[in-house]
Every structure is written in C-alpha cells, then in structure tokens.
C-alpha positions in Angstrom: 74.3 100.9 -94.2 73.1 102.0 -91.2 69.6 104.5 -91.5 69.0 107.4 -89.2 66.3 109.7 -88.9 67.0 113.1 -88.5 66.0 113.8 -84.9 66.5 117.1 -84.0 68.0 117.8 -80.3 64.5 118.8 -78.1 65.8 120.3 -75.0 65.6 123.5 -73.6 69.7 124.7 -74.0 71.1 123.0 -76.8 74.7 122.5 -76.7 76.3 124.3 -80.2 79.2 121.6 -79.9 76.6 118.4 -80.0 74.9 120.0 -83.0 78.3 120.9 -84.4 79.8 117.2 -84.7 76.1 116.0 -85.5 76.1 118.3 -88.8 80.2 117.0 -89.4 78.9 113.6 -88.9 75.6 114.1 -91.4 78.0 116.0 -94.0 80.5 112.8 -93.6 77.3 110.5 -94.6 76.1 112.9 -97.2 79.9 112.8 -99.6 79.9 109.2 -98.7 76.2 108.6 -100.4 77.6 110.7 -103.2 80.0 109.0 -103.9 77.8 105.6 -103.8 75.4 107.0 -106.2 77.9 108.1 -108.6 79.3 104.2 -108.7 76.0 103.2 -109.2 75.0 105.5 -112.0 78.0 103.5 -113.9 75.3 100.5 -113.5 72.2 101.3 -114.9 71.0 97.7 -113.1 70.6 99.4 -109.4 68.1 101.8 -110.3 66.4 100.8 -107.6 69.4 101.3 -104.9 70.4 104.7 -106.7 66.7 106.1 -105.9 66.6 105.0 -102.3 70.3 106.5 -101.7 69.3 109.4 -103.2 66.4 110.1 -101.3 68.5 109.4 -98.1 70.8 111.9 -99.6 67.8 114.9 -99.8 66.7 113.8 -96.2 70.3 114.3 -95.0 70.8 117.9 -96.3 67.2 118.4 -95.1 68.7 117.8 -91.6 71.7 119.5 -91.8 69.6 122.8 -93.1 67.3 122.2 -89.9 70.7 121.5 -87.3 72.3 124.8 -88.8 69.2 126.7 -88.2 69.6 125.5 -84.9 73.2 127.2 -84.4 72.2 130.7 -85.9 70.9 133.4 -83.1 68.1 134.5 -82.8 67.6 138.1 -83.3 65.9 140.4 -81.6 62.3 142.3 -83.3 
C-alpha cells in the first residue's frame, strides 16, 4: 500500500479543482482502509496491521478536514 503524507498545496492561488480530486482521491483511500480494517477485525491475529491502518485512516480525514478548509471562502470581518 502505497503511504502519503498529507501535503497541503502551498502556493499563492490554489486551484479548487486540484484540491477537489485530491479530497475524491483521499475519501477513495479512506472507504478502501475501511474496509481493510473491518476484514481484519475478523482476525484478531493482525492487531498490529489493524492499528497502523487505522491510524493512517485518522491522518487521512485529518487531511481531508484541512483540503476542505482550503475550498471554503474566506469571509470578510
């Protein structure tokens, strides 16, 4: 499985459709870990794999929370 930080897009005008497919692409990875982790709670052996899924799981809505932050506007005092 591949491993990705989150890396949030640092450039002066960020491009809503770049985010966009970035946020489809983390949601696709987040159902697919889901679904991992509920195979593995069947086997209580892979404890081990189960913990480190799910902590990749938190991370991912983490990043996702951060990207759709990204997307609201800003609103003015």
């Amino acid at each position: 499985m591949l491993r990705r930080r989150c890396k949030l897009l640092v450039v002066e005008a960020i491009d809503p459709r770049t985010v966009a497919e970035r946020i489809a692409e983390m949601r696709r990875e987040h159902r697919a870990l889901d679904e991992r982790i509920q195979q593995l709670a069947a086997n209580p052996d892979d404890d081990l794999e189960a913990k480190r899924l799910k902590r990749r799981k938190l991370q991912l809505k983490d990043c996702i929370a951060r990207l759709e932050s990204l997307l609201i506007p800003d609103q003015p005092a």
